[in-house]
N, C-alpha and C positions, 0 to 999 in steps of 0.2 A: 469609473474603472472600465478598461475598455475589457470586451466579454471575446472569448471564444467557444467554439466546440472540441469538446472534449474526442478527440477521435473519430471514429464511426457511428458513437456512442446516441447522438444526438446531442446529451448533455448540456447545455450553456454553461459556464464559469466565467469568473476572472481571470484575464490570463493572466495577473500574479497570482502567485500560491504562497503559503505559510506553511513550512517544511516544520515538522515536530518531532524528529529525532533527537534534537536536544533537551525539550523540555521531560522525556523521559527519564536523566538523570542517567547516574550509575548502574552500568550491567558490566559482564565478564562474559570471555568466550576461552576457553584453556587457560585460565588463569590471566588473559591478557585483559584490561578495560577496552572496553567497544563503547563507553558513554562519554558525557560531555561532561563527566565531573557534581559536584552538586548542586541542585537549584534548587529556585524558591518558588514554589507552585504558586503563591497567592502573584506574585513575579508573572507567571509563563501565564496564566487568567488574566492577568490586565494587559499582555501582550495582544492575544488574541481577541479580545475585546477590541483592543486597536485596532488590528487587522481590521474585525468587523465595520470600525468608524469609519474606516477609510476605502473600504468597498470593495475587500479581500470576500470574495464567497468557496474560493477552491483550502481545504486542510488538506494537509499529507500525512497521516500517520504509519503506523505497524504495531502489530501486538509484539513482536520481540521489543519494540525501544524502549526501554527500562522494562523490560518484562512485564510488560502488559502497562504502566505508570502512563507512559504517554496517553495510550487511550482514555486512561481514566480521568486525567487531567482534562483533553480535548472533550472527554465526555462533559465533566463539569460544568467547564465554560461556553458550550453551544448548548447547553440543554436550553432551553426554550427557541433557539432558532434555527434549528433543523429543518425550517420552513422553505429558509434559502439557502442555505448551503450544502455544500458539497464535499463530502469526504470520504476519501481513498483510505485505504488501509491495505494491511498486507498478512499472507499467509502462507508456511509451508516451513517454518524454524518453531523448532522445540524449546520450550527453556521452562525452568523453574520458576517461577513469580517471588516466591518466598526469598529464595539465597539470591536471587538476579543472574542465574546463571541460564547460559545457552547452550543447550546439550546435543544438538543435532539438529538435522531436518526430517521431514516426513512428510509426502507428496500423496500417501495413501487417500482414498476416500474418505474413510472415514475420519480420518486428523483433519480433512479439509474442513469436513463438518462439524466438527469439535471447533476448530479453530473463526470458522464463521459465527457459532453458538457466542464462543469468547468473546470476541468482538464486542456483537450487538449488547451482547453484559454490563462490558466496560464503560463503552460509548455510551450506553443507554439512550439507545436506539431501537429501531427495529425496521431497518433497511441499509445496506450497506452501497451505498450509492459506486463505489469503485474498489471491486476485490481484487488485488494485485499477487499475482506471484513471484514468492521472494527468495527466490532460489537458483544459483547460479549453477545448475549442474544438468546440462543437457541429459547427459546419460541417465539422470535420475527418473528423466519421465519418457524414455524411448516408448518404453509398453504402453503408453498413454492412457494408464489408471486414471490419473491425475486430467488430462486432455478431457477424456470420457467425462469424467462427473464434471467437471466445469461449465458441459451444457446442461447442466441443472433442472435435473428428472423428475424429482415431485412439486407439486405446486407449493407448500410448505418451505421448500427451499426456493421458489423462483421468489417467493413476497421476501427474500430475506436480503437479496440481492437485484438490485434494478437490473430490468432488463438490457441487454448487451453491456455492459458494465464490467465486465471482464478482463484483464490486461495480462500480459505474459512483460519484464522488464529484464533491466538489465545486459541481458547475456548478447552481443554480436552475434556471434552464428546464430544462436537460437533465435534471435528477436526474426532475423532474416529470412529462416525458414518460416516460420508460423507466418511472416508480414506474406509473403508468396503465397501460401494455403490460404492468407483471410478467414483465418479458424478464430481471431481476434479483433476486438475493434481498437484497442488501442496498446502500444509501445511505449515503455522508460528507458530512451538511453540516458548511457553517462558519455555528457558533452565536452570531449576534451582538445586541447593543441600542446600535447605534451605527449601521451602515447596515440605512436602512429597507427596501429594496428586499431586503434577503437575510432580515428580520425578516416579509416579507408572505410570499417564497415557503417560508421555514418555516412557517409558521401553515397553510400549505397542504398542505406534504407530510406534516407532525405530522397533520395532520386525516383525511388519505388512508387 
């Protein structure tokens, strides 16, 4: 599998990746489904096992995909070889675990660290090799609460997240500003040839 670096990060991975928002299953966001329906976990483990045969070392996950399920599942099937792999996850959505519901967001400090604590839980880990923010709402983090704690002030929290391992995703403006500051080592767009507006602020961050 041919490898890349993961951003600024240093990092080496596969540059394919194994997306696990599906294998999360059923969630709800205002009563709408935001899953992929039902799965079969013993299913989405021999999946990723696959991935592994074939020289997949990058996972993507989130603690919202199936309200935390995903993680727990990705945790399952890589326990024992977290030696070489690599995996992202995400934080900054609220949700229930119990009913699968998604109740908000929360950028504050202290949810962040709640939300990393979860993580490494689920995963059953204890290093979050790519902490992603999942959060599409610039104005949520103007006051830069959220900015601030991300350079991760106690050592306590630095062993829980690999160094520069940080990402901001999603958002055009946003990705754009932060890529300009280099307050990040790495960006998630969404790569598209259908909306123009996400196809100009690619052309601009691609160029940066």
């Amino acid at each position: 599998m041919f490898m890349r670096t993961l951003g600024r990060s240093g990092i080496q991975l596969s540059a394919m990746g194994l997306g696990c928002w599906a294998i999360g299953g059923p969630f709800w966001k205002n009563g709408q489904p935001v899953g992929w329906g039902h799965v079969n976990d013993d299913e989405s483990i021999r999946a990723i096992h696959r991935a592994l045969d074939l020289g997949i070392t990058f996972f993507d996950t989130a603690g919202v995909y199936g309200c935390g399920h995903s993680e727990r599942v990705l945790g399952k099937a890589l326990f024992g070889h977290y030696d070489h792999v690599i995996v992202a996850t995400k934080f900054g959505q609220v949700f229930n675990e119990d009913t699968r519901q998604i109740i908000g967001y929360d950028t504050s400090p202290q949810r962040i660290r709640q939300d990393c604590e979860d993580s490494l839980r689920r995963l059953k880990k204890d290093c979050i090799d790519l902490f992603q923010l999942h959060v599409q709402m610039w104005t949520s983090l103007r006051q830069s609460s959220c900015v601030k704690l991300l350079n991760v002030s106690s050592p306590k929290e630095r062993s829980n997240i690999t160094d520069g391992a940080l990402m901001i995703r999603i958002v055009p403006a946003f990705s754009l500003r932060v890529l300009i500051a280099r307050r990040f080592n790495t960006i998630s767009m969404s790569l598209t040839v259908i909306q123009r507006h996400l196809r100009y602020a690619n052309k601009i961050i691609l160029q940066a």
